[in-house]
C-alpha angles and dihedrals in degrees: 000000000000123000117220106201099208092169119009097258092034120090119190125195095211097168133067124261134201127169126192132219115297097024140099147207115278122179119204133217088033105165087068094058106067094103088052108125099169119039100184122184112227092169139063119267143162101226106144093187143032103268114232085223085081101066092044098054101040095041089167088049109156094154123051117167116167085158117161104346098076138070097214098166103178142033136209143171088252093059088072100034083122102034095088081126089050111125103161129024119192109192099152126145099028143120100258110148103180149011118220134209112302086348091167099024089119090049088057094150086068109140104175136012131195120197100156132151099013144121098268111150094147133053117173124226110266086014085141093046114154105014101129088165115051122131104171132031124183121196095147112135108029138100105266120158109178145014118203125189089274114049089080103024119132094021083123098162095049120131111161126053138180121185096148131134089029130109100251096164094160133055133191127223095254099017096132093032086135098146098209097036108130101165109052110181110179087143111146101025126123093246106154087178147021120214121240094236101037089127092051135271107277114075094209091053098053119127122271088236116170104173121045124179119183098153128147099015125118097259117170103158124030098181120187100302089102093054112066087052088111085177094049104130104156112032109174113192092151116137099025134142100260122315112215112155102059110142094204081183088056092048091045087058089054098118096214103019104132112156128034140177135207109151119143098004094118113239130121133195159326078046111220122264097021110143127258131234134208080225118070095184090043114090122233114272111204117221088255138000129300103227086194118130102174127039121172120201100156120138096023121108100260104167107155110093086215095085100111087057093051087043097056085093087094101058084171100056108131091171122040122174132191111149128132088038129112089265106148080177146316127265127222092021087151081063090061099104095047099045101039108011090171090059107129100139131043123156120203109150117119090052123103089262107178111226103227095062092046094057088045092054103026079093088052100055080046096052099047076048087242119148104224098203132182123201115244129217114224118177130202140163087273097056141267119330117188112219122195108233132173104253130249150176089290094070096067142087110222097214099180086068093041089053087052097056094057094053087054094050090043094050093046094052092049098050084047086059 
C-alpha cells in the first residue's frame, strides 16, 4: 500500500485494497512517514480491524478515519495500545457490533469519535473510560436498545452527543449526567419516558445544554428532567406518542429557551399543570419572563378556543403556530398586542375555522400587524410540498350553511318516509 501525501502531515489511502486470508497490511516507503498526524481511507478496503501497522509506521498519528471504506467489524483495548497521540477516530460506516469495556482508555487524548452508521447493539458499561477529554461523541445510526448509568459515565469534558436513529427504548436515572454536554440528539429512538433525574441529581451540577432533541420517539411522560436546563435554548419534542405531563409554567421559566417545538405529540389543552388565576379573563403572568419566540403546536388536537390565554406564558413569542389542529376559532384575539406584542407571525389554516368568525377577526390580526398564514398542499409527480400562504375565506367551513343543509336533507328524508 501506497501513501499519497496530499499535504505534508496528511496521508490518503486512494487505491483498493483487498487482502486475502492469511495477509496483512503493509505500508511502503515507511521511513518518510514518521511527521504524518491524519492517515484517511478514500478507497474501498476489507480491512475488519484496525491494523497495528498503523501505529508503527505514524508514530506521531492524531487523526485516523477508515469511514466508510472499511468493514471493521470489532474493537478492543489492544487496537489503540500505541494511539496515546490520537485526538480524533472516524470509524463511521462500518460493521462494529460492540463496544466493549474501556475499549479507548489507552487512547485517553481522544477529542472526537465518530461510530455512526454501524451495527452497535451493545455498549458495555465504562466503554468510554478515561477519556477526560472528549468533546464529541457520534452513536447515530446503530442499533442501540438501552443506556444505563454507566455506558457514558466519567466523559466529563463531553459536549456534543448524538444518539439518534437507535432503539433506545430504556433509560437510567443519571444516563446523560455528563456535567459540560451542551448538544443532546436522541431524535428517532423508542423512549416512552424520561427519568426525573436523567441529567443527574444535583440541580447546580446539571449540564449547560443549549440544544435538546427528543423528536420522533414514543414519549409519553417527560417528567422534570427538561426543567432545571437553565441554558436550554432549543427543546424538540415534535412526533411523539402523547405527550401528557408537559408543565408550560415550568418551560416559561426556562431563562434562554427560545425556541420550542410541539408539534404532532398529541396533547391538547388546557395543558396539565398550567397555573391558575383569580381572574378568569385575566390571562396567566409567569414569575418571570419567557424569553420564547417560537413556539410550534401544529398537528396536535388542540379544541378549546382559550389557547391564546394559556399561551400568554411566552410574552416574548414572535411565531406561533397551530395549524392542523381541531381549532373552530380563537378566543381573546383583540388581546393580541398586549399579550404577545412581538407577534408577527401565527399560523392557523388546516383547522375547521368558521367563517364567520374569521371575517369578523381577519381586521383584528391587521390591526395587531400579525400574518395570519395557512400551509398549502401542492401536489406534483414528485410528491407533496407545504407553502405558507396568508390565509383567506377559502380556508373556512361555514358551518352555519352547513347546519342548514342538514336540516334540508333531514327534513327531506323525513317527509320521504
Amino acid at each position: 500500500m501506497h501513501c499519497h501525501l496530499d499535504e505534508p502531515t496528511t496521508c490518503y489511502i486512494t487505491t483498493p485494497i483487498y487482502l486475502v486470508p492469511g495477509n496483512t497490511l503493509n505500508i511502503v516507503n515507511r521511513s518518510g512517514l514518521v511527521n504524518i498526524t491524519r492517515f484517511e481511507l478514500r478507497a474501498p478496503t476489507n480491512l475488519i480491524n484496525i491494523p497495528p501497522i498503523v501505529w508503527a509506521t505514524f508514530p506521531n498519528l492524531e487523526e485516523l478515519v477508515l469511514a466508510d471504506y472499511a468493514t471493521v467489524a470489532t474493537l478492543t483495548a489492544v487496537d489503540f495500545m500505541y494511539a496515546s497521540k490520537l485526538k480524533l477516530l472516524n470509524l463511521r460506516g462500518n460493521k462494529i457490533t460492540s463496544v466493549p469495556q474501556s475499549t479507548f482508555a489507552l487512547a485517553s487524548h481522544l477529542e472526537k469519535i465518530d461510530l455512526s452508521y454501524n451495527l452497535i447493539s451493545v455498549i458495555e458499561d465504562l466503554a468510554f473510560n478515561g477519556l477526560d477529554f472528549l468533546k464529541e461523541l457520534d452513536l447515530s445510526h446503530n442499533k442501540i436498545g438501552a443506556l444505563t448509568v454507566f455506558t457514558l459515565s466519567n466523559l466529563k469534558d463531553l459536549e456534543t452527543l448524538d444518539l439518534s436513529n437507535n432503539k433506545i427504548k430504556l433509560l437510567d436515572d443519571g444516563a446523560l449526567a455528563l456535567p459540560k454536554l451542551k448538544l443532546l440528539n436522541f431524535n428517532m429512538n423508542d423512549v416512552k419516558l424520561l427519568p426525573n433525574n436523567l441529567f443527574g441529581l444535583i440541580p447546580s451540577a446539571l449540564p449547560p445544554l443549549s440544544y435538546v432533541d427528543f423528536g420522533e420517539n414514543k414519549l409519553a411522560h417527560v417528567g422534570s428532567a427538561l426543567y432545571g436546563l437553565k441554558e436550554l435554548n432549543l427543546l424538540n419534542l415534535t412526533a411523539n406518542k402523547k405527550i401528557d405531563d408537559i408543565n408550560l409554567a415550568a418551560l416559561a421559566g426556562l431563562p434562554k429557551l427560545e425556541t420550542l417545538l410541539l408539534s404532532s405529540s398529541g396533547f391538547q389543552f388546557p395543558l396539565v399543570y398550567t397555573e391558575t388565576t383569580p381572574n378568569t379573563l385575566a390571562a396567566p403572568v409567569p414569575a418571570s419572563v419567557s424569553p420564547l419566540k417560537k413556539l410550534y403546536l401544529a398537528k396536535n388536537k388542540i379544541a378549546n378556543p382559550d389557547v391564546l390565554k394559556q399561551l400568554a406564558y411566552f410574552k416574548q413569542l414572535e411565531v406561533l403556530s397551530l395549524e392542523e389542529n381541531r381549532l373552530t376559532y380563537l378566543d381573546d384575539v383583540e388581546s393580541l398586542s398586549t399579550w404577545f406584542p412581538n407577534l408577527h407571525t401565527i399560523f392557523i389554516g388546516e383547522n375547521k375555522l368558521d367563517c364567520t368568525w374569521l371575517n369578523q377577526t381577519l381586521p383584528l390580526f391587521d390591526a395587531a400587524d400579525v400574518h395570519v398564514f395557512t400551509i398549502s398542499k401542492v401536489k406534483s409527480w414528485f410528491g407533496t410540498t407545504y407553502q405558507k400562504k396568508l390565509i383567506d375565506m377559502d380556508d373556512c367551513f361555514d358551518l352555519g350553511k352547513i347546519f342548514d343543509n342538514i336540516l334540508f336533507f333531514l327534513n327531506k328524508f323525513s317527509k320521504a318516509v
